[in-house]
BAPA-962641 format. One record per residue (C-alpha): residue in three letters; x, y, z. Coordinates in nm, 2 decimals, decimal comma. Layout:
<rs>
(r 'ALA' (X Y Z));
...
</rs>
This chain:
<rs>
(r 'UNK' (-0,17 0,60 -2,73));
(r 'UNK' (0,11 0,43 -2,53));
(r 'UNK' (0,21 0,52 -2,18));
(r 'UNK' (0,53 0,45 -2,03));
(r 'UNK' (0,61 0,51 -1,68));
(r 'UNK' (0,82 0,45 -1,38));
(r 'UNK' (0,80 0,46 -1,05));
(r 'UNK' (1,04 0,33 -0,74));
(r 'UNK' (0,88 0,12 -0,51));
(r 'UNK' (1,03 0,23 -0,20));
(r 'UNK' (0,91 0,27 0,14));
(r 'UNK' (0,68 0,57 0,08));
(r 'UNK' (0,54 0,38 -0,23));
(r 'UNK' (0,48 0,10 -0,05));
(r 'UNK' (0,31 0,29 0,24));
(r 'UNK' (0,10 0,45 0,03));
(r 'UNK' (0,01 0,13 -0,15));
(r 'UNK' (-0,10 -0,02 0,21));
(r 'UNK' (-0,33 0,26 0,24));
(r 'UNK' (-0,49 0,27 -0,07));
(r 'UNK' (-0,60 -0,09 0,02));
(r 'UNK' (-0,72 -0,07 0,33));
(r 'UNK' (-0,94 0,26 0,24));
(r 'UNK' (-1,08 0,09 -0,05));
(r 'UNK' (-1,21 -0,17 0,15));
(r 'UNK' (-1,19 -0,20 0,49));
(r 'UNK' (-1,13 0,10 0,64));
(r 'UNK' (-1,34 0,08 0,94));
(r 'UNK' (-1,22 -0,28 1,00));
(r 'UNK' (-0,89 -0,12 1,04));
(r 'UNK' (-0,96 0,15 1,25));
(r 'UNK' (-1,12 -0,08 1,50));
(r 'UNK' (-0,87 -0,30 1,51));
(r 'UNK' (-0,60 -0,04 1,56));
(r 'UNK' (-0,85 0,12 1,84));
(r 'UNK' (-0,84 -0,21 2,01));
(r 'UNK' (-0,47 -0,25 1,96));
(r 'UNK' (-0,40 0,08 2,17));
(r 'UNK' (-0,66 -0,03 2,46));
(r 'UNK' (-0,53 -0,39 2,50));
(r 'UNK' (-0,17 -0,20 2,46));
(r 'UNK' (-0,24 0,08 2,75));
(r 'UNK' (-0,45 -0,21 2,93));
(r 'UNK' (-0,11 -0,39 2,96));
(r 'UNK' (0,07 -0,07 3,07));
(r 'UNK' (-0,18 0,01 3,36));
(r 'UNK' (-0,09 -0,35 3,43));
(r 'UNK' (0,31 -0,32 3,43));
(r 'UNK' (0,27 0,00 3,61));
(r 'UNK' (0,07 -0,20 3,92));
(r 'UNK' (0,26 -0,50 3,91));
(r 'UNK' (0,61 -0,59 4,03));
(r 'UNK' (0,85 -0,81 3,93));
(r 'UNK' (0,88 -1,02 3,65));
(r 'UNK' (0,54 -0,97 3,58));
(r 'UNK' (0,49 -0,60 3,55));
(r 'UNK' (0,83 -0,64 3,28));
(r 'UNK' (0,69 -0,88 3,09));
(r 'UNK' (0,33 -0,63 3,05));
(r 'UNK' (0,50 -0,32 3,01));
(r 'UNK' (0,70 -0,53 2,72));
(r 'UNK' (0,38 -0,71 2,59));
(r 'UNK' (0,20 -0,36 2,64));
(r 'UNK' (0,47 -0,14 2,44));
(r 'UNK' (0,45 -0,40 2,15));
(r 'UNK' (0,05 -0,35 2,13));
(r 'UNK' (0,05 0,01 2,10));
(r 'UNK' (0,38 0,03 1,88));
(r 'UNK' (0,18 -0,21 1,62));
(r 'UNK' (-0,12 -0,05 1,66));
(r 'UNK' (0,01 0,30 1,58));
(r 'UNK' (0,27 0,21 1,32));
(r 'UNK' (0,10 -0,06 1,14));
(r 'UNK' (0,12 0,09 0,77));
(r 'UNK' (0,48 0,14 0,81));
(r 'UNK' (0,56 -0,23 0,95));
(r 'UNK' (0,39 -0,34 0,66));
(r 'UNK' (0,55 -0,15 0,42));
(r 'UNK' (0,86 -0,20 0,56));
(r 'UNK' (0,77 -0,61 0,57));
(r 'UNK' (0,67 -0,56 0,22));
(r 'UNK' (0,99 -0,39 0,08));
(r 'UNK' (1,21 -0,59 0,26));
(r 'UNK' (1,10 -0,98 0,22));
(r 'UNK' (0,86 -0,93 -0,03));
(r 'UNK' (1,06 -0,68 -0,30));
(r 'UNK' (1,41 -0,77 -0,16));
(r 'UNK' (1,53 -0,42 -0,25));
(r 'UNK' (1,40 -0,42 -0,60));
(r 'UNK' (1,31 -0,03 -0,63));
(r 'UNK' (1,28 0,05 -1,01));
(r 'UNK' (0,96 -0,04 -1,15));
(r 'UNK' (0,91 0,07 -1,61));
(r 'UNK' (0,53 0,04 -1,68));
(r 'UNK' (0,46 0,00 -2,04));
(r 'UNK' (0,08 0,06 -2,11));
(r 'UNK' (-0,06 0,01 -2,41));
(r 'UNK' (-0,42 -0,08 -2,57));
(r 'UNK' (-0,37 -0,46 -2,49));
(r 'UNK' (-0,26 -0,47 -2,17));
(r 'UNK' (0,00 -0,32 -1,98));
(r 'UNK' (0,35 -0,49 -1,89));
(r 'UNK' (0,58 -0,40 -1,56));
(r 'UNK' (0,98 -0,47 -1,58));
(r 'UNK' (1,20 -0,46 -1,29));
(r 'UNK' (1,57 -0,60 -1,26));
(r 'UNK' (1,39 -0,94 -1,18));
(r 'UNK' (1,15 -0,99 -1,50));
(r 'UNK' (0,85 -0,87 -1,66));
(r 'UNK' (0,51 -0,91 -1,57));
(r 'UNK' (0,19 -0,88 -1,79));
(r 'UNK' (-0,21 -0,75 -1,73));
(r 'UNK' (-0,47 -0,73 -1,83));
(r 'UNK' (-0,71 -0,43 -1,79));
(r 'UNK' (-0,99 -0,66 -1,73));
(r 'UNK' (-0,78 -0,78 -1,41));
(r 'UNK' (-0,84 -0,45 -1,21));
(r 'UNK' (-1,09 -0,43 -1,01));
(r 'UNK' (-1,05 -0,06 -0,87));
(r 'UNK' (-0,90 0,25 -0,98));
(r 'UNK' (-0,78 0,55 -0,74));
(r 'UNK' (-0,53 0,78 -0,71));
(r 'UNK' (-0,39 1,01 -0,43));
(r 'UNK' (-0,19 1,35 -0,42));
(r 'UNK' (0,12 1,13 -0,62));
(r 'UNK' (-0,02 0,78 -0,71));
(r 'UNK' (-0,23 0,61 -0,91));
(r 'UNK' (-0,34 0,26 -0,82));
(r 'UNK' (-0,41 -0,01 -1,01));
(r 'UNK' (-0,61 -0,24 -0,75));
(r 'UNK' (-0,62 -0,62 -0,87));
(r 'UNK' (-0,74 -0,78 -0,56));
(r 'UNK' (-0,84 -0,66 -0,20));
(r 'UNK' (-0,47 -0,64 -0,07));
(r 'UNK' (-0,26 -0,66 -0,43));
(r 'UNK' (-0,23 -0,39 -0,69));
(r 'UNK' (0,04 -0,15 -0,89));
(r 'UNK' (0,11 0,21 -0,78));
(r 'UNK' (0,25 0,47 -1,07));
(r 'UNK' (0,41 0,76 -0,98));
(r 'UNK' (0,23 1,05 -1,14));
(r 'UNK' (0,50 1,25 -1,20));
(r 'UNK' (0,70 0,91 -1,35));
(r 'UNK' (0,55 0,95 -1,70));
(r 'UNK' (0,85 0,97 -1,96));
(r 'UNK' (0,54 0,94 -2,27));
(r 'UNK' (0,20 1,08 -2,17));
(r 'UNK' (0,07 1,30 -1,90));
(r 'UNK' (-0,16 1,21 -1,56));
(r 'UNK' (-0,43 1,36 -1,68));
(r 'UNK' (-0,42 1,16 -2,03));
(r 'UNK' (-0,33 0,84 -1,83));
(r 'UNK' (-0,63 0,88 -1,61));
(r 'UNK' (-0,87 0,91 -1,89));
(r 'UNK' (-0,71 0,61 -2,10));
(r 'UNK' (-0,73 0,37 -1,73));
(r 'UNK' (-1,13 0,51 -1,75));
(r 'UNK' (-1,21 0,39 -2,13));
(r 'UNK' (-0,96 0,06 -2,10));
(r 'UNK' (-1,12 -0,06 -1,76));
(r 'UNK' (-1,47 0,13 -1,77));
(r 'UNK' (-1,43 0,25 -1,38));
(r 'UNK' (-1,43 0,58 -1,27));
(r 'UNK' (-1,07 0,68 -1,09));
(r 'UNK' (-1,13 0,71 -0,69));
(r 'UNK' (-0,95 0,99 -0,49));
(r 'UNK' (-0,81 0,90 -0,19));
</rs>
């Protein structure tokens, strides 16, 4: 059976693509960093807060930065990720057959294997195609113009021989 799907990469895609990453594998990692983020960030603050001047600017500044990257970190990223990375290419048509599976956008066409991914998942709306610890393809599940989510999900199963994670 052939698939065909397609999903906009957008800003919530790309969020959710971040996430699926760093649950996979590194979740903890994350968390701590993020934890140590907000106490070097509130660390700085107590610091602003104390000092006068010039100083107390410059660590309520440096302090404000720490927490806003420590609480918004997916978002930067996918923000980052959409804006320098993508450069506003949205549309992505997924083309999945028993070979391989092929992804056009406005820029060109890129081809895979299923031997390439190294994890399956899937969330509430995506499924992800992970081909390295910080790279894969997301698919929208209700982007399916041949094919249902249920049907893709057990053809990604057979082709790869992974089980599909939830997130």
């Amino acid at each position: 059976m052939e698939f065909v799907n397609e999903t906009d990469y957008d800003w919530r895609a790309l969020r959710a693509l971040n996430r699926a990453a760093i649950r996979l594998d590194r979740r903890w990692r994350s968390l701590l960093l993020r934890a140590m983020g907000v106490l070097c960030g509130l660390i700085l603050l107590r610091g602003a807060w104390t000092s006068g001047g010039g100083a107390g600017l410059l660590y309520g500044l440096l302090g404000a930065l720490m927490l806003v990257w420590a609480l918004f970190l997916n978002e930067i990223r996918a923000w980052l990720v959409g804006r320098f990375v993508m450069k506003g290419v949205a549309r992505h048509t997924a083309r999945f057959t028993d070979e391989g599976y092929v992804i056009a956008n406005q820029r060109g066409e890129q081809s895979f294997d299923y031997s390439s991914i190294q994890a399956l998942c899937e969330d509430g709306r995506y499924f992800f195609l992970m081909l390295s610890r910080q790279q894969g393809n997301l698919f929208d599940k209700q982007g399916f113009h041949t094919g249902t989510a249920d049907q893709f999900r057990a053809f990604l199963e057979r082709k790869t021989g992974q089980t599909m994670k939830k997130l």
